[in-house]
C-alpha positions as CSV (number, residue, x, y, z in Angstrom):
1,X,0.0,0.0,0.0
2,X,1.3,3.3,-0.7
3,X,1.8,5.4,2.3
4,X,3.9,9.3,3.2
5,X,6.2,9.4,6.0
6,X,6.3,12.4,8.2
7,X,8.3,14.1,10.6
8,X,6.5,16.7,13.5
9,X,8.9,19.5,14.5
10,X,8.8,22.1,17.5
11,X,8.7,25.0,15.5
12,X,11.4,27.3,16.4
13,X,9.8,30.7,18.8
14,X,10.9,33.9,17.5
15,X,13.6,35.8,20.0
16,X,14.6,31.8,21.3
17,X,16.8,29.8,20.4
18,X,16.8,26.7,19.6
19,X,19.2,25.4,22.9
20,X,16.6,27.8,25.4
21,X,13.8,25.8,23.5
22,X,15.4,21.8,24.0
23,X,16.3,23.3,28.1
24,X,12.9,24.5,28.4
25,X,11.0,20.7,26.6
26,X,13.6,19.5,28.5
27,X,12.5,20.1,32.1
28,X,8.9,20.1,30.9
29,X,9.2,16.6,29.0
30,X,5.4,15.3,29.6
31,X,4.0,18.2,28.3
32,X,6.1,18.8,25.7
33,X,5.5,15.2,24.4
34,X,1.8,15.1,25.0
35,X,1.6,18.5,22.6
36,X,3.9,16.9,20.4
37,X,2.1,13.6,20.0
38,X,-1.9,15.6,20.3
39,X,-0.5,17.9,17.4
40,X,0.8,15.5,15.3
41,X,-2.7,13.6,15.5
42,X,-4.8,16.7,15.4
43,X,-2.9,17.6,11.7
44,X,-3.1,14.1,10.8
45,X,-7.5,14.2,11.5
46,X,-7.4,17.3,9.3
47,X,-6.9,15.6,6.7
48,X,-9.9,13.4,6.9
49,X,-11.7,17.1,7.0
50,X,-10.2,18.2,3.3
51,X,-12.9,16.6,1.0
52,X,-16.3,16.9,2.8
53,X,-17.9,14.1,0.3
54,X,-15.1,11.5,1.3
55,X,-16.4,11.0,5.2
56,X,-13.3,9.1,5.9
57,X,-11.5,8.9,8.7
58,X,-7.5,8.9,8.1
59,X,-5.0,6.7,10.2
60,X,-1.3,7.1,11.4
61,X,1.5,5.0,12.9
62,X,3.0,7.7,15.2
63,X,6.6,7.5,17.4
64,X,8.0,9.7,19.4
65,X,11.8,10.0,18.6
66,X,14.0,12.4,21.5
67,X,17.4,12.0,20.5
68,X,19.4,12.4,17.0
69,X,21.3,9.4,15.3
70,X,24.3,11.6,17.5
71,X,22.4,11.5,20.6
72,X,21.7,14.7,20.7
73,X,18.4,15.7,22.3
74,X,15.8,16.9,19.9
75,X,12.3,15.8,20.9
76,X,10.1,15.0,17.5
77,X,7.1,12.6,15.9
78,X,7.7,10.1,13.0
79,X,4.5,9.3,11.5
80,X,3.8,6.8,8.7
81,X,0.2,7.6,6.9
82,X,-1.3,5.2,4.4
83,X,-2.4,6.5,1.0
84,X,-5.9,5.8,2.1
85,X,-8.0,6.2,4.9
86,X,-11.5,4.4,6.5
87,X,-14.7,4.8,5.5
88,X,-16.9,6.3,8.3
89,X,-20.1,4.3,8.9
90,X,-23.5,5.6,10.7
């Protein structure tokens, strides 16, 4: 089946950087992740909202990754979508 992979960032906050933003998911890891993982699910549903007439519901295999291949921390989703989705039912 043909499916897109996908990677979920923390967008980068204007006037901080990129270490104050790892320190701060850092020592706020659970909520960091939770918004992370409900984000990455939320953009994943909109998708199901695009074409009205469809009424399907789209599906995801989502990971949360929080290191580099260096080990560096850097808190992200990997999400594997299928070219396809479920047909909602009454």
């Amino acid at each position: 089946m043909p499916y897109f992979a996908q990677v979920a960032l923390i967008l980068i906050v204007p006037n901080l950087s990129s270490d104050h933003l790892r320190a701060l998911a850092h020592a706020h890891q659970n909520i960091v992740y939770d918004l992370l993982m409900r984000a990455s699910w939320e953009t994943v549903g909109t998708f199901g909202e695009i074409d009205k007439k469809q009424e399907t519901t789209p599906g995801a295999i989502a990971v949360l990754h929080t290191k580099t291949r260096r080990l560096d921390y850097h808190p992200h989703v990997h999400l594997i979508m299928p070219a396809g989705a479920i047909e909602r039912r009454a």
